[in-house]
N, C-alpha and C positions, 0 to 999 in steps of 0.2 A: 735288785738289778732291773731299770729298765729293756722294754725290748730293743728300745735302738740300743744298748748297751749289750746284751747279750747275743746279737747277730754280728758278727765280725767277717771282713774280705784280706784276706792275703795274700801272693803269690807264691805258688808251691816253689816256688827256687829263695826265697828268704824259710831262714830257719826257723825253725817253732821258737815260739814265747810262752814262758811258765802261765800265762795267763790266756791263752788259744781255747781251754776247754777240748771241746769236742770237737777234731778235725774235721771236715766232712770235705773231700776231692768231688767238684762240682763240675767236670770238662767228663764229657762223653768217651775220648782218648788217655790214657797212659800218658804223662804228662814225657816226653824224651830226653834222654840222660838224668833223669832223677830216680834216681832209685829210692824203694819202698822204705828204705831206714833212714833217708835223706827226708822227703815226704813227710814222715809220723802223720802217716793217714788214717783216723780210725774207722772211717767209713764213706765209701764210694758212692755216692750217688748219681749213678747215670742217668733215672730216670728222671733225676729233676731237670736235665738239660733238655735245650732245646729241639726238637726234632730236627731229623739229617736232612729233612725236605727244608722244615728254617733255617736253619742253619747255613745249608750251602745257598740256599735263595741271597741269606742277609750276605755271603761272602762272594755271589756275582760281582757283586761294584764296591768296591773297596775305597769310594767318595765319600761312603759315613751319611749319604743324603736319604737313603732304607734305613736309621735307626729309629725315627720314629715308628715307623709303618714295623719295624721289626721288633719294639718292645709291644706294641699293643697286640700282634699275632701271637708272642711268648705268653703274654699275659692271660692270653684265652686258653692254650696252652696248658698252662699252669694248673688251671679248672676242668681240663680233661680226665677223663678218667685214667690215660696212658701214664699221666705225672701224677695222678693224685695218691698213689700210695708212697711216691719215692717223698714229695711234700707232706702226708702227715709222719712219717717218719721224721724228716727235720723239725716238724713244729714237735711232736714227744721228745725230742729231746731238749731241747728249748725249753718246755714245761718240766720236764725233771730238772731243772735248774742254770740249762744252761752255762756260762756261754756256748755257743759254737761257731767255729771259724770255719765260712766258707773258702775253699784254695782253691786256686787255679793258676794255668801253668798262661792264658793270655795276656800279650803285652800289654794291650791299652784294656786293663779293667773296666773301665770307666766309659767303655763303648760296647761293653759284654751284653753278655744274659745273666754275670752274676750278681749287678746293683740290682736288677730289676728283682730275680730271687730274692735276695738280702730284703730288699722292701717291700714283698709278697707274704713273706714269713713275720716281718714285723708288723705289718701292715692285719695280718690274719691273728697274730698274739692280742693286738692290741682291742679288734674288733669282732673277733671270731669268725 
């Protein structure tokens, strides 16, 4: 299994798939009205999210025109020592075989901190 094959993104409100692997809940928050047997969360990683100083910075201006400037501040982030044990957590699980599906309860995935994750951890399988 490739690494882009074994890093997966889902919305914690769609239901698991026989093939998710290892869940891993990737939002700093309790995702609301989903309960933990709705979820099948196997492990919470808070720390790989964004700091609450990023976080509420990138959620100022809600124009989307902070994504770039907000994925390269995650990305440094990411390399902090604050994220570094919640990140080699996800990549050891990855190496024991993975897959693992990152969830989260944001609507527009696709403007998160969980692609850029998703592509940190691939990105670190692939090149150390």
């Amino acid at each position: 299994m490739g690494s882009s094959d074994a890093v997966r993104v889902r919305r914690v409100y769609d239901p698991p798939e026989e093939d998710d692997g290892t869940r891993v809940l990737v939002d700093r928050l309790w995702p609301r009205g989903v309960s933990k047997e709705h979820a099948a969360v196997d492990v919470w990683a808070k720390d790989a999210t964004p700091s609450n100083e990023l976080r509420s910075w990138y959620h100022e201006d809600r124009s989307g025109k902070r994504y770039d400037a907000f994925v390269d501040r995650y990305r440094t982030e990411l390399g902090d020592p604050a994220h570094e044990h919640a990140v080699a957590e996800l990549l050891g699980l990855l190496r024991e075989g993975g897959p693992v599906t990152l969830v989260t309860a944001v609507k527009d995935v696709g403007a998160s901190h969980v692609p850029v994750l998703a592509e940190h951890l691939r990105h670190t399988l692939e090149h150390g």
